[in-house]
Structures are given as structure tokens and as C-alpha cells.
mmCIF file as Biopython writes it, N, C-alpha, C and O atoms, coordinates in Angstrom:
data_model
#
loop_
_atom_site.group_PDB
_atom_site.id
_atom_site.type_symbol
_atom_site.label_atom_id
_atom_site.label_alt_id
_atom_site.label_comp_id
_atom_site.label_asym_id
_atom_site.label_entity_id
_atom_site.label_seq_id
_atom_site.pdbx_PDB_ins_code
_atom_site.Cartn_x
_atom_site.Cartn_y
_atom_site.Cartn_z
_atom_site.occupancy
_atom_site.B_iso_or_equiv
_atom_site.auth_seq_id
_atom_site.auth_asym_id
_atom_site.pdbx_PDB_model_num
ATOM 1   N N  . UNK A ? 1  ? -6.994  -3.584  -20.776 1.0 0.0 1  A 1 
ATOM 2   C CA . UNK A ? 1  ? -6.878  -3.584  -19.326 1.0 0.0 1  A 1 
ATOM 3   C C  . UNK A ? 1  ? -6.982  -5.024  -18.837 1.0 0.0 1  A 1 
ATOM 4   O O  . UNK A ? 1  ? -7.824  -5.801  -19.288 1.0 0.0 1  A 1 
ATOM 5   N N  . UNK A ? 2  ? -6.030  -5.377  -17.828 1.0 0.0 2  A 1 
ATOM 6   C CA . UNK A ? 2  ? -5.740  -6.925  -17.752 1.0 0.0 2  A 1 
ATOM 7   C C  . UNK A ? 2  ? -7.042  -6.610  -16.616 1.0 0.0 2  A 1 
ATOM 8   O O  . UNK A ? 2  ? -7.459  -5.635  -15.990 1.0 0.0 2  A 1 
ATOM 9   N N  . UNK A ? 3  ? -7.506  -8.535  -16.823 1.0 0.0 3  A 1 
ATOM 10  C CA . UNK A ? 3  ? -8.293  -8.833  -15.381 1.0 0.0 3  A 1 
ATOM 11  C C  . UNK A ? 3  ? -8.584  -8.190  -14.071 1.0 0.0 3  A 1 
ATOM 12  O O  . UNK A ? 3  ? -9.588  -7.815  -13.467 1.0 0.0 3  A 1 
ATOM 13  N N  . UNK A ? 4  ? -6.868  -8.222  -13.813 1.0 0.0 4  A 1 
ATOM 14  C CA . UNK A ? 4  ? -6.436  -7.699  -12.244 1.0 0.0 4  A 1 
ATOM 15  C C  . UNK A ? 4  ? -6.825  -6.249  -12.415 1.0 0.0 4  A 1 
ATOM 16  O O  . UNK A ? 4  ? -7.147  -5.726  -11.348 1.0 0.0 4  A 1 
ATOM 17  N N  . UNK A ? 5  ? -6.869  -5.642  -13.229 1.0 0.0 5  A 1 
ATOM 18  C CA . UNK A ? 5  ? -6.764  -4.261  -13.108 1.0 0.0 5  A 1 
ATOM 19  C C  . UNK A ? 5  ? -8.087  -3.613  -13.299 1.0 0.0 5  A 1 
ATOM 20  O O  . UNK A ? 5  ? -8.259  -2.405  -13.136 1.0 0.0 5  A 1 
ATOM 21  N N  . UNK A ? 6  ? -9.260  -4.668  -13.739 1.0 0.0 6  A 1 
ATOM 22  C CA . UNK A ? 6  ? -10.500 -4.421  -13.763 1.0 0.0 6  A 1 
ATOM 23  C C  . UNK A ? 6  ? -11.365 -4.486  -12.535 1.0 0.0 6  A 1 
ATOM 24  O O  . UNK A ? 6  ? -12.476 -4.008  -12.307 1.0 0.0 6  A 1 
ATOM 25  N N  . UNK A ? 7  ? -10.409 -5.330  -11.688 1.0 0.0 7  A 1 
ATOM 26  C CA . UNK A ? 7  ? -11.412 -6.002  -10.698 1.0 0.0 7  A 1 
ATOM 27  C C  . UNK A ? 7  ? -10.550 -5.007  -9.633  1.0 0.0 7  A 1 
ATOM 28  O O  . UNK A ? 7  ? -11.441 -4.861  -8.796  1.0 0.0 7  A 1 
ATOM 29  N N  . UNK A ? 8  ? -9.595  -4.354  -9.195  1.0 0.0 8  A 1 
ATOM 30  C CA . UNK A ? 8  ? -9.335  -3.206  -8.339  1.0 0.0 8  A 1 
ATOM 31  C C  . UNK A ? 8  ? -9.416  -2.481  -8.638  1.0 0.0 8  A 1 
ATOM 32  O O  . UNK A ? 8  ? -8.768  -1.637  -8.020  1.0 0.0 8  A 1 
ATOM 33  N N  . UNK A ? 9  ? -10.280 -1.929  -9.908  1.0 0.0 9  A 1 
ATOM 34  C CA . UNK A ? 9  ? -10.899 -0.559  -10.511 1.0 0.0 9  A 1 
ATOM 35  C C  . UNK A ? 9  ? -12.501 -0.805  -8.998  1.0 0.0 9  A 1 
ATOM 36  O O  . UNK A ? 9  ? -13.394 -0.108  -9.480  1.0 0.0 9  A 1 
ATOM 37  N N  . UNK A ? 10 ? -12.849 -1.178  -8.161  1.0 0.0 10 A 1 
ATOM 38  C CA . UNK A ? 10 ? -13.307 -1.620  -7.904  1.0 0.0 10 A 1 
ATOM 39  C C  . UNK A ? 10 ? -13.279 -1.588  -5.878  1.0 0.0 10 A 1 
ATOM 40  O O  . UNK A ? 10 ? -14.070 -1.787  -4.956  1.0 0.0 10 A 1 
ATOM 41  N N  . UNK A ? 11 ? -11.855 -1.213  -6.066  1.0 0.0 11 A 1 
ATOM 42  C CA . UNK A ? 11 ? -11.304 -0.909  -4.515  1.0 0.0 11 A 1 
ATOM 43  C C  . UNK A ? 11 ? -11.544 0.161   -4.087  1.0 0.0 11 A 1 
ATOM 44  O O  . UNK A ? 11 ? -11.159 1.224   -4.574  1.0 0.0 11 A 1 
ATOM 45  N N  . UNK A ? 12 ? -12.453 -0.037  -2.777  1.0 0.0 12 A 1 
ATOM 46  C CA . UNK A ? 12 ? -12.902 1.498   -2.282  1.0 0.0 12 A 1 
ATOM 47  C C  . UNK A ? 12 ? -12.281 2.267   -1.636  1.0 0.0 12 A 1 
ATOM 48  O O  . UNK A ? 12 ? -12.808 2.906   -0.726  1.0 0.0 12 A 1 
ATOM 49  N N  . UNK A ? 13 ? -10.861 2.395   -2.000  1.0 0.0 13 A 1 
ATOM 50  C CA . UNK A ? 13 ? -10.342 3.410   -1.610  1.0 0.0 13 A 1 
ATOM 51  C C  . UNK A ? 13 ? -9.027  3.327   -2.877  1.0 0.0 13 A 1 
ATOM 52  O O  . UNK A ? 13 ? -8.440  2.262   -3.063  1.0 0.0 13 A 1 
ATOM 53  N N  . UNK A ? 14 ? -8.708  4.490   -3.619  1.0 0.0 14 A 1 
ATOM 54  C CA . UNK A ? 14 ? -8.258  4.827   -4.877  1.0 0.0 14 A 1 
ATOM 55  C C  . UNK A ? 14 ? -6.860  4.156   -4.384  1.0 0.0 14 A 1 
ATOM 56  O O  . UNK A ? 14 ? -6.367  3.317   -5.138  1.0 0.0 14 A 1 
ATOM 57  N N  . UNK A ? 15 ? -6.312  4.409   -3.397  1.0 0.0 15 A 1 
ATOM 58  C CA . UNK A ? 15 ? -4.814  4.083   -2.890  1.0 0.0 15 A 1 
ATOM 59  C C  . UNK A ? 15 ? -4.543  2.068   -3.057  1.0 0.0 15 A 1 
ATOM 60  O O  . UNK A ? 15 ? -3.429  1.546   -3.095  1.0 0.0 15 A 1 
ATOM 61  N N  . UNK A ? 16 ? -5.980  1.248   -3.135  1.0 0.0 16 A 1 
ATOM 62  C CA . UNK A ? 16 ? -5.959  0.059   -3.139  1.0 0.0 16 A 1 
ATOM 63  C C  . UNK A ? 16 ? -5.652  -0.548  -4.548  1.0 0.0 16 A 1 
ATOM 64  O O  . UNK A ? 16 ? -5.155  -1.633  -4.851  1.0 0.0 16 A 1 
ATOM 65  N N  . UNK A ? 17 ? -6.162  0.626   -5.413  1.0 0.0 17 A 1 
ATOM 66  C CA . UNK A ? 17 ? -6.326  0.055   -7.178  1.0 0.0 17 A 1 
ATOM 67  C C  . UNK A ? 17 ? -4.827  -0.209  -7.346  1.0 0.0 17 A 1 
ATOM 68  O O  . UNK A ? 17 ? -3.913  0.559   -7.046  1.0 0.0 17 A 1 
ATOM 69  N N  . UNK A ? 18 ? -4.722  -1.638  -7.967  1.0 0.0 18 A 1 
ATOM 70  C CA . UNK A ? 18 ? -3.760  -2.318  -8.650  1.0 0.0 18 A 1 
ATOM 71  C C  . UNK A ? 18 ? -3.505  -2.166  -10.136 1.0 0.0 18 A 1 
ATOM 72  O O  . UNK A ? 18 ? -4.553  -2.182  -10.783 1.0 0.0 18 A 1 
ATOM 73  N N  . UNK A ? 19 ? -2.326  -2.014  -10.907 1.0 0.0 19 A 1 
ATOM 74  C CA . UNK A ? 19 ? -2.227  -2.628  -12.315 1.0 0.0 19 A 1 
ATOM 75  C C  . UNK A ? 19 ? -1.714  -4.038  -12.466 1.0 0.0 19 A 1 
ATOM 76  O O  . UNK A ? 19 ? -1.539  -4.591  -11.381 1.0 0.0 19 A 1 
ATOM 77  N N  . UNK A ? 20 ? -1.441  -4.731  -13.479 1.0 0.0 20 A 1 
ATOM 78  C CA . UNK A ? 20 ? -0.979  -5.882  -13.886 1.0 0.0 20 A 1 
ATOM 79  C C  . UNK A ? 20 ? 0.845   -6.019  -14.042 1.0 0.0 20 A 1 
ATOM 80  O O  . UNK A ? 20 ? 1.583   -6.997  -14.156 1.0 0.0 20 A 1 
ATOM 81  N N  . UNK A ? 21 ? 1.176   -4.102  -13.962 1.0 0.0 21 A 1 
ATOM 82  C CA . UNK A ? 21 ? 2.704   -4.196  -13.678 1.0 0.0 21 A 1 
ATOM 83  C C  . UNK A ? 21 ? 2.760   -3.957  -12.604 1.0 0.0 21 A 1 
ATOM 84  O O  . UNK A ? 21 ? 3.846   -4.405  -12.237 1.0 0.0 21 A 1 
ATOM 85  N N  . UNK A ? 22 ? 2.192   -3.442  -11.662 1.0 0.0 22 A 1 
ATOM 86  C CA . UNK A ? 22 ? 2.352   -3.272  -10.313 1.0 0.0 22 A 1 
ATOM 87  C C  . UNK A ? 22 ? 2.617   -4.845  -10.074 1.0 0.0 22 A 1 
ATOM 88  O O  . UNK A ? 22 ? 3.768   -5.237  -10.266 1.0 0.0 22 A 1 
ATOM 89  N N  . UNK A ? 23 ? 1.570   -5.840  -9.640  1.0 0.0 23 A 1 
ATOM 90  C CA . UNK A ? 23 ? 1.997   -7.288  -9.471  1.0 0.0 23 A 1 
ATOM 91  C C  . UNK A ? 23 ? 3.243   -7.821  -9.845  1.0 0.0 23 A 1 
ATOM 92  O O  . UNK A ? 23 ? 4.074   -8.247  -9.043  1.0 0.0 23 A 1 
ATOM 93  N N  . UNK A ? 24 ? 3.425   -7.784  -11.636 1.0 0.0 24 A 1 
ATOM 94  C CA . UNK A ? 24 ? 4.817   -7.849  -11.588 1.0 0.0 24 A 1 
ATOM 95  C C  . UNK A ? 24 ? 6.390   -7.708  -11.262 1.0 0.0 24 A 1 
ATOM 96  O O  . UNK A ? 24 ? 7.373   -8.444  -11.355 1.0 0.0 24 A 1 
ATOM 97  N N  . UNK A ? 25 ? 5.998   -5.713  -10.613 1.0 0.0 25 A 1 
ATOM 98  C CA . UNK A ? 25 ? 7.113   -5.770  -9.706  1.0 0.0 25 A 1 
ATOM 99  C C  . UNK A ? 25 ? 7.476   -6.187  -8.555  1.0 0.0 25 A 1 
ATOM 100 O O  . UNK A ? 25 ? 8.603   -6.146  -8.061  1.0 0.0 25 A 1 
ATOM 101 N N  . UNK A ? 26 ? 6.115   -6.765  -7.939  1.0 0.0 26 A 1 
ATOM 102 C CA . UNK A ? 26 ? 5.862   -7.466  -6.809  1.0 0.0 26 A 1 
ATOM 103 C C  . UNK A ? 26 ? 6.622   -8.399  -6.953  1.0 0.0 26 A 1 
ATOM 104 O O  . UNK A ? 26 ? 7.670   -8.546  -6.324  1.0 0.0 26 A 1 
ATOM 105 N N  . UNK A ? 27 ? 6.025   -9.408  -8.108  1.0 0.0 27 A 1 
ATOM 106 C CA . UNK A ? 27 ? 6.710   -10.578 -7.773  1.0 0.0 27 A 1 
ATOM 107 C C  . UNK A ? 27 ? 8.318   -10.774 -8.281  1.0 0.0 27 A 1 
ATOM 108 O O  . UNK A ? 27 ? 8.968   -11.682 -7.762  1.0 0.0 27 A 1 
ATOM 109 N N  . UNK A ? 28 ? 9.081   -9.719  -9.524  1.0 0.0 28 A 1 
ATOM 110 C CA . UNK A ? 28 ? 9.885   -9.427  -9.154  1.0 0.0 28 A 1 
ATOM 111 C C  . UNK A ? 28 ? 10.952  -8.986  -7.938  1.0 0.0 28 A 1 
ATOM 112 O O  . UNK A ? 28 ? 12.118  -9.305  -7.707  1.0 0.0 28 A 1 
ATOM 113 N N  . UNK A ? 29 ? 10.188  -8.279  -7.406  1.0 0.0 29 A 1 
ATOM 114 C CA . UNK A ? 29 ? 11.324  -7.692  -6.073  1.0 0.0 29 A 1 
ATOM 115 C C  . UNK A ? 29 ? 11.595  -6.240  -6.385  1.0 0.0 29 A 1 
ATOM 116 O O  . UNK A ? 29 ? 12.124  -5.499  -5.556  1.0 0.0 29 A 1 
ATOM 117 N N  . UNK A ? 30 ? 11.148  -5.753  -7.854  1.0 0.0 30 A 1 
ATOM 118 C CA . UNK A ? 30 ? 11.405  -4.636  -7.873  1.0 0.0 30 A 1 
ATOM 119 C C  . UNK A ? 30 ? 10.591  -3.338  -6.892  1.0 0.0 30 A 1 
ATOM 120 O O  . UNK A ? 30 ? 11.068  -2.317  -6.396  1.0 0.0 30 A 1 
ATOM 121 N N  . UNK A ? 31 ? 9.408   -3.801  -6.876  1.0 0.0 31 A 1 
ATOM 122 C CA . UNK A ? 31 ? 8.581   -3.107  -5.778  1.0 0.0 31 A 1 
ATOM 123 C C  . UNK A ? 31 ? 8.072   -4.234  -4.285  1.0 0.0 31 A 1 
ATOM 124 O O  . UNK A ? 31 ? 7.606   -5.370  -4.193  1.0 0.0 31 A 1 
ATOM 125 N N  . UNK A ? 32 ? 8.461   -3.210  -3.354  1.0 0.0 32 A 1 
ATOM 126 C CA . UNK A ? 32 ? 8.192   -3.799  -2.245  1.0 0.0 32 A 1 
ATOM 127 C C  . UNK A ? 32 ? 7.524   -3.284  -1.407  1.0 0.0 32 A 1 
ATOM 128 O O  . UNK A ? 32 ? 6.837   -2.344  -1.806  1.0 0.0 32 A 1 
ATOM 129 N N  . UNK A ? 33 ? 7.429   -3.646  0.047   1.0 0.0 33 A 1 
ATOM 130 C CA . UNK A ? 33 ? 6.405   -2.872  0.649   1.0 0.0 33 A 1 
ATOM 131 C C  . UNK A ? 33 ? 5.058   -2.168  0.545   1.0 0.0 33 A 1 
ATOM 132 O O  . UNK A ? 33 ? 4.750   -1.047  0.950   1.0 0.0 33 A 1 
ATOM 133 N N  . UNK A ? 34 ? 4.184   -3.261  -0.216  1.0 0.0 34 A 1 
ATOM 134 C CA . UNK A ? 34 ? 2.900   -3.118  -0.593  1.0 0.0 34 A 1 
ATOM 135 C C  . UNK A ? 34 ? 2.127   -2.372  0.867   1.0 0.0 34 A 1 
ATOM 136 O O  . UNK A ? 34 ? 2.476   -2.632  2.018   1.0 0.0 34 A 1 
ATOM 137 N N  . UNK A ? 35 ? 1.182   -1.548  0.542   1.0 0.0 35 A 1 
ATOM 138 C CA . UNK A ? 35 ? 0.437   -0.656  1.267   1.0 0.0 35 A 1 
ATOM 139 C C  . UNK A ? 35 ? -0.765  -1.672  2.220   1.0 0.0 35 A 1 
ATOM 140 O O  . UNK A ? 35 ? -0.900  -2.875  1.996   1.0 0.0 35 A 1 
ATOM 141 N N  . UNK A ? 36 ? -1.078  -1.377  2.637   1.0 0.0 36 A 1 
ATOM 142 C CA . UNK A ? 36 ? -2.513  -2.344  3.835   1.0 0.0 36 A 1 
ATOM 143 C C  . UNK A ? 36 ? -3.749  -2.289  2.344   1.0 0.0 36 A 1 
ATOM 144 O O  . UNK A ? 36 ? -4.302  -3.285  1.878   1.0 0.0 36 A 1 
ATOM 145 N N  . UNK A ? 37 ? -3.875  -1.276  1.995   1.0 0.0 37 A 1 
ATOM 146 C CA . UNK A ? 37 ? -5.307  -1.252  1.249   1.0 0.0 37 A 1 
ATOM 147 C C  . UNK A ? 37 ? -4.335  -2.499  -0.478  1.0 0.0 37 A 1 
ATOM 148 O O  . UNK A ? 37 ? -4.710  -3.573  -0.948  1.0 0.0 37 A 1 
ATOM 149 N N  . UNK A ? 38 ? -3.315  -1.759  -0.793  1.0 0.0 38 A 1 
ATOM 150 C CA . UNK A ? 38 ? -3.250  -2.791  -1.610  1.0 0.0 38 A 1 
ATOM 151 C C  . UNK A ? 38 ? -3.239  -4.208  -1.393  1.0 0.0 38 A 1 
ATOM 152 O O  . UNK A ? 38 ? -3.383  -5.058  -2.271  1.0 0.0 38 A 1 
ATOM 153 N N  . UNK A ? 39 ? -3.041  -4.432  -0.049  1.0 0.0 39 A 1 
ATOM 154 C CA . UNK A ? 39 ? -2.751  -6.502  0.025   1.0 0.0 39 A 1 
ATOM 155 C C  . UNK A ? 39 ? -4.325  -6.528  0.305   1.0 0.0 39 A 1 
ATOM 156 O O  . UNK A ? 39 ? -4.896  -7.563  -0.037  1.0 0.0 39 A 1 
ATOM 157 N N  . UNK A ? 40 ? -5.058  -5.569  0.858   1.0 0.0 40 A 1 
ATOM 158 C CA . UNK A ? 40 ? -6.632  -5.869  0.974   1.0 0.0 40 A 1 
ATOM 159 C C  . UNK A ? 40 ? -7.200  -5.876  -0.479  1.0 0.0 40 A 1 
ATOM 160 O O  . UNK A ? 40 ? -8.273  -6.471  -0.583  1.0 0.0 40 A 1 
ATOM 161 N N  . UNK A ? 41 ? -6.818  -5.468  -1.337  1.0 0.0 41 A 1 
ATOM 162 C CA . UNK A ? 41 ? -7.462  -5.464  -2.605  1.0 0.0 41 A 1 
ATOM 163 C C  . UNK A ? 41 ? -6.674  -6.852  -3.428  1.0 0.0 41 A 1 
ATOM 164 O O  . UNK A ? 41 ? -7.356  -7.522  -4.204  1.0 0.0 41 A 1 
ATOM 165 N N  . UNK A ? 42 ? -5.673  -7.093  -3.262  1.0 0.0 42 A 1 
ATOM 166 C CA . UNK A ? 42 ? -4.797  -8.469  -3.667  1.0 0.0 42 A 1 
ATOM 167 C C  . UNK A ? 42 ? -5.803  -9.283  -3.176  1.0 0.0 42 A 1 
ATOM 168 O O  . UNK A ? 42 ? -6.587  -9.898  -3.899  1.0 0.0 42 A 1 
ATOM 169 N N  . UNK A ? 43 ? -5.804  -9.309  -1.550  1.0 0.0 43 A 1 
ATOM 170 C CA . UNK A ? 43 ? -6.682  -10.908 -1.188  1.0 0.0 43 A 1 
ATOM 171 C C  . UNK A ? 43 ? -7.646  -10.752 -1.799  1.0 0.0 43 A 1 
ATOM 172 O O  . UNK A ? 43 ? -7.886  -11.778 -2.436  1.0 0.0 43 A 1 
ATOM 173 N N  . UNK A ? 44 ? -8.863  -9.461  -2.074  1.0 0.0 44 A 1 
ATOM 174 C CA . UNK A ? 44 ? -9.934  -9.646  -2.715  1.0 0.0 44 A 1 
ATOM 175 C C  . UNK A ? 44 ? -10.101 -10.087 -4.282  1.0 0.0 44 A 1 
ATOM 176 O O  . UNK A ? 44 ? -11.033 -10.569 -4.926  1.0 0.0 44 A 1 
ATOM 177 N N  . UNK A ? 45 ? -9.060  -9.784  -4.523  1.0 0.0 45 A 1 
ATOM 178 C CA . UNK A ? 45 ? -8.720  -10.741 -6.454  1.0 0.0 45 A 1 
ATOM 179 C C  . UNK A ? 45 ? -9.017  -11.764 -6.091  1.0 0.0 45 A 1 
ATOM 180 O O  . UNK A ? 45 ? -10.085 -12.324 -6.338  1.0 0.0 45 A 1 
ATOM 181 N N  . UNK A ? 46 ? -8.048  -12.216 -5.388  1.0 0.0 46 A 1 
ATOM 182 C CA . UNK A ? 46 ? -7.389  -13.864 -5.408  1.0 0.0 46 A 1 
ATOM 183 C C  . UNK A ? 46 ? -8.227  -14.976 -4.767  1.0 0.0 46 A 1 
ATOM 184 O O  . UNK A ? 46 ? -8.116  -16.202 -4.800  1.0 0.0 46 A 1 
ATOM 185 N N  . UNK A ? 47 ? -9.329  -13.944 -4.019  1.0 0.0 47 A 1 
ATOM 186 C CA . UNK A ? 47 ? -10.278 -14.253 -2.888  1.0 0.0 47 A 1 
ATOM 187 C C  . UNK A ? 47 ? -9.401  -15.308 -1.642  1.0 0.0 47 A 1 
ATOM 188 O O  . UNK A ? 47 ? -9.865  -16.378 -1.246  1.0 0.0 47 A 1 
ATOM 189 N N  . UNK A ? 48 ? -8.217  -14.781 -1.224  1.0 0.0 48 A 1 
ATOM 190 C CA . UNK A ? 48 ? -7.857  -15.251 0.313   1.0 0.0 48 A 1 
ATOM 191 C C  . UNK A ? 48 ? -8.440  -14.352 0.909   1.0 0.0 48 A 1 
ATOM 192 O O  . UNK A ? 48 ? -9.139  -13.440 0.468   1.0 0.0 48 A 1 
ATOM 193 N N  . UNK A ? 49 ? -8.029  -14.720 2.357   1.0 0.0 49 A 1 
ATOM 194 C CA . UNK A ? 49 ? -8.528  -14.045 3.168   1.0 0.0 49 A 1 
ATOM 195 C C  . UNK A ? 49 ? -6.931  -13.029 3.688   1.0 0.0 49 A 1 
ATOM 196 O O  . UNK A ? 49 ? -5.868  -13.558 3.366   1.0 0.0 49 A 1 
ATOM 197 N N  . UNK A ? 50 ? -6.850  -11.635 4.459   1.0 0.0 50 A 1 
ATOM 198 C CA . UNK A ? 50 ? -5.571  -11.138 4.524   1.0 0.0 50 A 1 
ATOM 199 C C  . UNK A ? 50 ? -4.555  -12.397 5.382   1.0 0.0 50 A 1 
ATOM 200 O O  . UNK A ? 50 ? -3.544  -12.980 4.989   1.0 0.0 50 A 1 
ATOM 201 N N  . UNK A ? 51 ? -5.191  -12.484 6.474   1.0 0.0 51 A 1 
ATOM 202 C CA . UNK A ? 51 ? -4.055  -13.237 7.250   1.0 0.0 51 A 1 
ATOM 203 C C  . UNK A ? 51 ? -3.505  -14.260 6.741   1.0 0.0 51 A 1 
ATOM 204 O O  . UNK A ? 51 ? -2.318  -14.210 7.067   1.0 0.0 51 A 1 
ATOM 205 N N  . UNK A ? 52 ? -3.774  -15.486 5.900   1.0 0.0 52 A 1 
ATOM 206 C CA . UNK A ? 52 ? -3.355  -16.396 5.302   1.0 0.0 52 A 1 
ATOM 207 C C  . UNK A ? 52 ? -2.078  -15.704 4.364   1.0 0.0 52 A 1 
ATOM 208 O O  . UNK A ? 52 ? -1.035  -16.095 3.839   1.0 0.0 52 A 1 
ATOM 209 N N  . UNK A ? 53 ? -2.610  -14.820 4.459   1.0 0.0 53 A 1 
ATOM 210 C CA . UNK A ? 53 ? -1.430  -14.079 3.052   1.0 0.0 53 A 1 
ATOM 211 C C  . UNK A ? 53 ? -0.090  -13.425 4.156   1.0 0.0 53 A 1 
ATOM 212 O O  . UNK A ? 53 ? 1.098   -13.315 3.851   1.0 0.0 53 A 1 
ATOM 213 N N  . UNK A ? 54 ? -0.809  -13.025 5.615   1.0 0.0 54 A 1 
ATOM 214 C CA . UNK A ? 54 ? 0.015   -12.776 6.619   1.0 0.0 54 A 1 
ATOM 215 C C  . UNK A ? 54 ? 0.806   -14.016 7.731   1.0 0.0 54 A 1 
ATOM 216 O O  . UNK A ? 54 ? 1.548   -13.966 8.712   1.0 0.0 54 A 1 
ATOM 217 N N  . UNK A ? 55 ? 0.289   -14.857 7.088   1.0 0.0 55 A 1 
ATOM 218 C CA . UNK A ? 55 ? 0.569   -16.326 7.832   1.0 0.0 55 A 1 
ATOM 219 C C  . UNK A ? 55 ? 2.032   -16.917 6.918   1.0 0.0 55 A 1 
ATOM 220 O O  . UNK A ? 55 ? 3.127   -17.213 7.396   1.0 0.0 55 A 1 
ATOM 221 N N  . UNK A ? 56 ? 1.547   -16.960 5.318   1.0 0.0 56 A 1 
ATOM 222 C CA . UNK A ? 56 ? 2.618   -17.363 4.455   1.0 0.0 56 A 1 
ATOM 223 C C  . UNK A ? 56 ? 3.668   -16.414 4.619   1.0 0.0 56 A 1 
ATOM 224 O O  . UNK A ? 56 ? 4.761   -16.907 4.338   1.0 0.0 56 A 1 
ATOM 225 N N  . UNK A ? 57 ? 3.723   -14.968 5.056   1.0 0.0 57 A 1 
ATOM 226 C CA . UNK A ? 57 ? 4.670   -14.105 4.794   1.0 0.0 57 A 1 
ATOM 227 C C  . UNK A ? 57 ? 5.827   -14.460 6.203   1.0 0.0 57 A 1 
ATOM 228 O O  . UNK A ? 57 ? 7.043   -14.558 6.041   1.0 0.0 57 A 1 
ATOM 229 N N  . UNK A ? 58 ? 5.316   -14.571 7.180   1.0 0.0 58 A 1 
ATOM 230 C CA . UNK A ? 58 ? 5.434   -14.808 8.194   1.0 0.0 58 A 1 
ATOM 231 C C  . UNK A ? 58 ? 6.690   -16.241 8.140   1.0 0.0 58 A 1 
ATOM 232 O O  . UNK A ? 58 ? 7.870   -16.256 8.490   1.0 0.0 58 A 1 
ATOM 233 N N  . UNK A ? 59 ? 5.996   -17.105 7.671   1.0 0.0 59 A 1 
ATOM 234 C CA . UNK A ? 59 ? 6.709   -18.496 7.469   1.0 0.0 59 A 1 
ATOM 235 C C  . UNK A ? 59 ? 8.302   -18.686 6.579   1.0 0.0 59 A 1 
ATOM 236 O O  . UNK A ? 59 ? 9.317   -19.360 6.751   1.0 0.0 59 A 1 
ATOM 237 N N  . UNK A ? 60 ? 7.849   -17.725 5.620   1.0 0.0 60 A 1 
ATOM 238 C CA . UNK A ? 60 ? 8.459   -17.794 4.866   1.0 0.0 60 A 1 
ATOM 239 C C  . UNK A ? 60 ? 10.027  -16.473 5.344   1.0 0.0 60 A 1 
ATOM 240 O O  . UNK A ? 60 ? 11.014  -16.261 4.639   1.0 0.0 60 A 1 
ATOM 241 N N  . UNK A ? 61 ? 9.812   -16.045 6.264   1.0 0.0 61 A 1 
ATOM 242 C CA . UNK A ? 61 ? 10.997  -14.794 6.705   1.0 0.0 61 A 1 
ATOM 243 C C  . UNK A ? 61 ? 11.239  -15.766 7.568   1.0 0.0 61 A 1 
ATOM 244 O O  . UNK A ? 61 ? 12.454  -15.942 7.470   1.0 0.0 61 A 1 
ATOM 245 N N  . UNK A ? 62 ? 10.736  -16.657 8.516   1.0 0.0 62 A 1 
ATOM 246 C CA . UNK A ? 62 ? 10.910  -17.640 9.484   1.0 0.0 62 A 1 
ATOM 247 C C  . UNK A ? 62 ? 12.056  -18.127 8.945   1.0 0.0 62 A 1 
ATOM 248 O O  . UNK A ? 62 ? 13.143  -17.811 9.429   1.0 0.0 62 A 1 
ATOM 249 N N  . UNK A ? 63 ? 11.919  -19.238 7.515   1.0 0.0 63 A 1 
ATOM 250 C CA . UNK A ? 63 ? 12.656  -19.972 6.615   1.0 0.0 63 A 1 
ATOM 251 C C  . UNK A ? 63 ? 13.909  -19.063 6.430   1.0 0.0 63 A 1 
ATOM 252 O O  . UNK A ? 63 ? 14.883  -19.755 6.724   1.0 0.0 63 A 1 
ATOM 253 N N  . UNK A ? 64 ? 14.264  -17.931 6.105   1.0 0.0 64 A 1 
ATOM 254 C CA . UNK A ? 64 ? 15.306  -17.058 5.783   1.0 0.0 64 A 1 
ATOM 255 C C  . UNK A ? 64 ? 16.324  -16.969 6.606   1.0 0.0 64 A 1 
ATOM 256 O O  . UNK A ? 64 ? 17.463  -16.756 6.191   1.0 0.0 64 A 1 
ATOM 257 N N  . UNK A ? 65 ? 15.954  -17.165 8.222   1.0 0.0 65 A 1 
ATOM 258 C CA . UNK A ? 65 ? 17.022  -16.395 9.009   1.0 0.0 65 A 1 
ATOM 259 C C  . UNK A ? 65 ? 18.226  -17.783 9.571   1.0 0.0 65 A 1 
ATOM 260 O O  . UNK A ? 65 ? 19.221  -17.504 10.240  1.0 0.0 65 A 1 
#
């Protein structure tokens, strides 16, 4: 069991728990539209805080259009 998947064994609410392929399809593109409890359990890995993670997302669709 990778890191990531130890430390959202850990998310208090079952819908937040991550695997180590889940991320991957993330950062693929194959999965999208991550849930509220999963990006709350992401920032708590990574220890950001949510909005910074809602600040970069933000910037970065800015950059696109």
C-alpha cells in the first residue's frame, strides 16, 4: 500500500479515501472531476491548504481561454 493510500485510509469520511492510481488518473486526465472530500483529503497529504489548490486551478483555466 503506497504512502498516499495509507495516509487517506485516514479520511473521515470513506468517500475522501484515495489510492495511488486514483492520483495517477488525475494527473493523467483520465479521471476528472475530483469530489470536495477527495481534494480535502489531497490538501491534507500534501499539507496545502484547499484554496491555494483552488487559487492554482483557477489561474491556470484563466491561462487556457
Amino acid at each position: 500500500m503506497s504512502q498516499v493510500a495509507r495516509m487517506s485510509e485516514k479520511a473521515a469520511d470513506r468517500r475522501g479515501r484515495i489510492t495511488q492510481g486514483y492520483i495517477s488518473r488525475l494527473e493523467s486526465g483520465k479521471e476528472t472531476n475530483p469530489s470536495l472530500m477527495k481534494l480535502i483529503t489531497l490538501c491534507a497529504i500534501y499539507k496545502i491548504q484547499p484554496n491555494e489548490l483552488f487559487v492554482k486551478a483557477a489561474r491556470k483555466t484563466r491561462r487556457s481561454r
